[in-house]
PyMOL CGO cylinders between C-alpha atoms (Angstrom):
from pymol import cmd
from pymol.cgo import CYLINDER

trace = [
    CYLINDER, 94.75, 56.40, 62.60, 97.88, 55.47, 62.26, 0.3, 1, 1, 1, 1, 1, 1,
    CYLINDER, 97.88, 55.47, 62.26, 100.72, 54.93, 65.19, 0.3, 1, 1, 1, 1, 1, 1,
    CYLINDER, 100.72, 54.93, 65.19, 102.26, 58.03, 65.47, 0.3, 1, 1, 1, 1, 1, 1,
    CYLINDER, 102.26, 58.03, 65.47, 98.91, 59.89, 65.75, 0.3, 1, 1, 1, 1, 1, 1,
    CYLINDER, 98.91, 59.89, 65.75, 98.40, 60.41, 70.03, 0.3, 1, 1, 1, 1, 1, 1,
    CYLINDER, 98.40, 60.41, 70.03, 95.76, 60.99, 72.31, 0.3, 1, 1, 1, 1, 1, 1,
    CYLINDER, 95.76, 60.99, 72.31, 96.02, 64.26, 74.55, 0.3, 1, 1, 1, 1, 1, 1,
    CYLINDER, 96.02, 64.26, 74.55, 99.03, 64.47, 76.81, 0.3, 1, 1, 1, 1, 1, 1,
    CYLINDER, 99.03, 64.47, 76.81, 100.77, 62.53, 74.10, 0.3, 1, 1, 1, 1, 1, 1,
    CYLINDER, 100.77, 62.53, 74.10, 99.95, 59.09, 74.79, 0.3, 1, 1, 1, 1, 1, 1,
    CYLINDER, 99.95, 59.09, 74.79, 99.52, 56.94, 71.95, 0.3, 1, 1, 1, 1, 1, 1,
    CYLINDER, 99.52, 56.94, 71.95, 96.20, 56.13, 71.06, 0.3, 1, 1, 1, 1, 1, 1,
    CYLINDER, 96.20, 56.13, 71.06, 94.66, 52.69, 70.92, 0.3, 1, 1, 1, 1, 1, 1,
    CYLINDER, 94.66, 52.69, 70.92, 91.42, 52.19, 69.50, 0.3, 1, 1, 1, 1, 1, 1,
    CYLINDER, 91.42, 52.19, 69.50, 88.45, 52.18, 72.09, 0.3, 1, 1, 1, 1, 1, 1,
    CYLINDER, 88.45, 52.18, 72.09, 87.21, 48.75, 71.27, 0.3, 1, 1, 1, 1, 1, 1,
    CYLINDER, 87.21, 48.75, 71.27, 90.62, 47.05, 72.07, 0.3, 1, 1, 1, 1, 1, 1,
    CYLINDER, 90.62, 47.05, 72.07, 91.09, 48.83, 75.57, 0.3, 1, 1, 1, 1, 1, 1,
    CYLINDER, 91.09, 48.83, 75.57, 87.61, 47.72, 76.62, 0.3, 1, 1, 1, 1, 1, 1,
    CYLINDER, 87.61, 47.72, 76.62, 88.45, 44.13, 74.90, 0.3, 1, 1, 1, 1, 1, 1,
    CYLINDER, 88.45, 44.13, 74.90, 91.93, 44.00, 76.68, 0.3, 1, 1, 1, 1, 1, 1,
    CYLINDER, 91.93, 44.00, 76.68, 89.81, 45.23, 80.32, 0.3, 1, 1, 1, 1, 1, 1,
    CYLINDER, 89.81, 45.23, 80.32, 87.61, 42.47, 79.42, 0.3, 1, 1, 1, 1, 1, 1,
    CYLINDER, 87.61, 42.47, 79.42, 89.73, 39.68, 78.75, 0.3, 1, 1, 1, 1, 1, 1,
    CYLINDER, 89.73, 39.68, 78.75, 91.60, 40.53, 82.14, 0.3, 1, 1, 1, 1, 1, 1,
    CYLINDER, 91.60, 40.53, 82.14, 88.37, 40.03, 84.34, 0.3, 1, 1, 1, 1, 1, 1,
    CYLINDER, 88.37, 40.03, 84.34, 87.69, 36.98, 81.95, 0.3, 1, 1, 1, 1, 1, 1,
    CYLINDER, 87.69, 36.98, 81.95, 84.59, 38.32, 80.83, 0.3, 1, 1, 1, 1, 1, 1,
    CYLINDER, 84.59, 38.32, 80.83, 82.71, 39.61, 77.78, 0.3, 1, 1, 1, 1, 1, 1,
    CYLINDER, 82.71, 39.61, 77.78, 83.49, 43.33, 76.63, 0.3, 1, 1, 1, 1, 1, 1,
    CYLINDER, 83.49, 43.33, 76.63, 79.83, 43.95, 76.81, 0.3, 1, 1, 1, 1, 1, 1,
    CYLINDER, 79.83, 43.95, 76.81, 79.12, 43.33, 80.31, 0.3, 1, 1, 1, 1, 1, 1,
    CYLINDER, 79.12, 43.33, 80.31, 81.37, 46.43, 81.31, 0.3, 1, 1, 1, 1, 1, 1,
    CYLINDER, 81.37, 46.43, 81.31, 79.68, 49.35, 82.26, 0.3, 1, 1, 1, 1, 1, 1,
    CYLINDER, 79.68, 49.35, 82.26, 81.79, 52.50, 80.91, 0.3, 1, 1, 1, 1, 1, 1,
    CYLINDER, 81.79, 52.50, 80.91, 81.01, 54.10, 84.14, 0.3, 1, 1, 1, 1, 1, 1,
    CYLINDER, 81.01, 54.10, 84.14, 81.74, 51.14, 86.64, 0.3, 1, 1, 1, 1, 1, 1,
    CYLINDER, 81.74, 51.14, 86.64, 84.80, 51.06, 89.39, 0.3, 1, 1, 1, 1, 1, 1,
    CYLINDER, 84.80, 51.06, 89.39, 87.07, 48.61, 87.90, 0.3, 1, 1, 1, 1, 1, 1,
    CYLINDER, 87.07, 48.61, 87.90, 88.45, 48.32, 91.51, 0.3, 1, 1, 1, 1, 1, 1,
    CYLINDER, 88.45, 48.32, 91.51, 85.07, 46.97, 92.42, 0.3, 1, 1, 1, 1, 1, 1,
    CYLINDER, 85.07, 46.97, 92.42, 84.89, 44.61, 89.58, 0.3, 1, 1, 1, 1, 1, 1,
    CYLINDER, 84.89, 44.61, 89.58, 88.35, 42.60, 89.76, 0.3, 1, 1, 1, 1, 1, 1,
    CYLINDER, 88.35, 42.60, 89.76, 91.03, 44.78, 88.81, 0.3, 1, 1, 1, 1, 1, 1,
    CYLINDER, 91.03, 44.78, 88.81, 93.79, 45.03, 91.54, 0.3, 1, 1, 1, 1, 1, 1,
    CYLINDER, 93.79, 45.03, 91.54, 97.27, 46.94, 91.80, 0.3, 1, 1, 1, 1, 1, 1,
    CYLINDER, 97.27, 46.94, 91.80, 98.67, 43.85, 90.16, 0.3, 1, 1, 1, 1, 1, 1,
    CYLINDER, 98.67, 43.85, 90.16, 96.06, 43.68, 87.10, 0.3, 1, 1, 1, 1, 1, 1,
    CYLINDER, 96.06, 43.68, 87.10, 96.74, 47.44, 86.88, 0.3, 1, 1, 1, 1, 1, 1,
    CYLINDER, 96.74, 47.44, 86.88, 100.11, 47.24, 86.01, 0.3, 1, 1, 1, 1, 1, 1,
    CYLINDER, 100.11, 47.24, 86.01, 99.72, 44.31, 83.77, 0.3, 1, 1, 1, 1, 1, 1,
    CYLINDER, 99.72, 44.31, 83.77, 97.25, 46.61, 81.58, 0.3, 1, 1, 1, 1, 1, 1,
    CYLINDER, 97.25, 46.61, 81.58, 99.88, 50.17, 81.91, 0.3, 1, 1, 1, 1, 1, 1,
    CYLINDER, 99.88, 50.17, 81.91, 102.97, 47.53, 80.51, 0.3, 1, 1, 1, 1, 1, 1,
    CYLINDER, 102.97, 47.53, 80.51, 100.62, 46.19, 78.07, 0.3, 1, 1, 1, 1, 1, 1,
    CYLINDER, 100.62, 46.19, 78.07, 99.09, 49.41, 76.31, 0.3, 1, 1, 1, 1, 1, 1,
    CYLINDER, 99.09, 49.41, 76.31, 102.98, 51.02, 76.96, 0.3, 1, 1, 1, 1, 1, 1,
    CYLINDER, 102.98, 51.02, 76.96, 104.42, 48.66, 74.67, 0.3, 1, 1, 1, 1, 1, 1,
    CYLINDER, 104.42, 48.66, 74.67, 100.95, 49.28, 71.95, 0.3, 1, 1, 1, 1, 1, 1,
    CYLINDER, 100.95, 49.28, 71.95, 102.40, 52.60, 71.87, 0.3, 1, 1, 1, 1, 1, 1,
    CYLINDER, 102.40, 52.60, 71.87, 101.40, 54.69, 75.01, 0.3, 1, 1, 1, 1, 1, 1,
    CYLINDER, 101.40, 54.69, 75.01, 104.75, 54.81, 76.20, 0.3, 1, 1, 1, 1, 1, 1,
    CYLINDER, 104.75, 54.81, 76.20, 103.67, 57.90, 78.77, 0.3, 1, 1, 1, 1, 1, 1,
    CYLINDER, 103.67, 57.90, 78.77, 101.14, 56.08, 80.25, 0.3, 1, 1, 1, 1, 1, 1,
    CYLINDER, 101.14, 56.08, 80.25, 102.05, 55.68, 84.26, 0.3, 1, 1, 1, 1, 1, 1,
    CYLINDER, 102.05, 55.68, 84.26, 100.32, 53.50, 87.04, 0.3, 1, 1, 1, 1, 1, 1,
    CYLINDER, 100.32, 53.50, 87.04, 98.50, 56.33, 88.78, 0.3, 1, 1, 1, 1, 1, 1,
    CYLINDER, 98.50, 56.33, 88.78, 96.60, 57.27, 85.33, 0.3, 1, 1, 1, 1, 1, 1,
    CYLINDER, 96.60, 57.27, 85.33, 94.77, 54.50, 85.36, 0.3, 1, 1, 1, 1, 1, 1,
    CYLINDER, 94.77, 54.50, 85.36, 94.19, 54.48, 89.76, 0.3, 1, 1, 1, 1, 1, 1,
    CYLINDER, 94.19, 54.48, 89.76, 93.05, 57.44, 89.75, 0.3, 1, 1, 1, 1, 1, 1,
    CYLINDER, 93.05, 57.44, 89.75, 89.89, 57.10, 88.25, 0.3, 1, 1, 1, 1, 1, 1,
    CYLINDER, 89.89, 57.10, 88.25, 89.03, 53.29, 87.83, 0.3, 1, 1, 1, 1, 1, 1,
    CYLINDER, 89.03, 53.29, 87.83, 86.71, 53.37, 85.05, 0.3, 1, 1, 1, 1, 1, 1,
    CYLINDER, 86.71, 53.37, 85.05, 86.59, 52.50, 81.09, 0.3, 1, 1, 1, 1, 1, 1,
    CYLINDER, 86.59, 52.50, 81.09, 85.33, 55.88, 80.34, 0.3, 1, 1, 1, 1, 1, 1,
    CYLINDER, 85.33, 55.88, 80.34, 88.02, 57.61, 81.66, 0.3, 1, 1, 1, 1, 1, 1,
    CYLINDER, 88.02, 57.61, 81.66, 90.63, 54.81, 80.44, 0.3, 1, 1, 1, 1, 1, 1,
    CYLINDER, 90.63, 54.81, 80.44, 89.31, 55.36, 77.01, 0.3, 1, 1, 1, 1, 1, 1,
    CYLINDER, 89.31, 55.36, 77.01, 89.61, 59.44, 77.47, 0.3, 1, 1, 1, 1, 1, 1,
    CYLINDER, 89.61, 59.44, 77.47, 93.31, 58.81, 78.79, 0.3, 1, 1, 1, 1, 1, 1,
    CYLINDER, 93.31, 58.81, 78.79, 94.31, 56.21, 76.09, 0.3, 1, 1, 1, 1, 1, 1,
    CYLINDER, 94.31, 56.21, 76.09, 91.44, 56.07, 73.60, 0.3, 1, 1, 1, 1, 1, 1,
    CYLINDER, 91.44, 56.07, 73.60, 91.47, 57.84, 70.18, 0.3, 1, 1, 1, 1, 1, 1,
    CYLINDER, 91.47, 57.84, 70.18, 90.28, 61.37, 70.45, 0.3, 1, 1, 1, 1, 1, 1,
    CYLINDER, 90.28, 61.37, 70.45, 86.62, 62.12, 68.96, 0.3, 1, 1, 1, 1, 1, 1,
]
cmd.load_cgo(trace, "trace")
């Protein structure tokens, strides 16, 4: 995978493991302990935190990305389906 390969809706894509790493590392915790299902809302992750991550994965590449991708559903799963590599 290289970086001009994208994700649908041509976004970029970034690997799985480093969107669930970079979630992780902003709610200070260990990738493992996030459930791929769980409400990141719930968990932590405010409007603030949310734009930290959309200016962060932007300039890895997923320059499309917007703010209400990520609030609309709260979760890894669907992070990783909006960002992630495909397969």
């Amino acid at each position: 995978m290289n970086a001009e390969d994208t994700a649908a809706g041509g976004k970029a894509a970034l690997a799985p493991e480093r969107i669930r790493a970079d979630v992780a590392d902003l709610l200070g915790c260990d990738p493992a302990e996030i459930d791929p299902d769980e409400d990141l809302l719930d968990r932590g992750v405010d409007s603030i935190r949310l734009m930290s991550l959309v200016e962060h994965w932007r300039q890895a590449g997923a320059t499309r990305l917007e703010f209400a991708d990520l609030a609309e559903q709260p979760d890894l799963r669907h992070w990783e389906q909006l960002v992630g590599e495909p397969g």
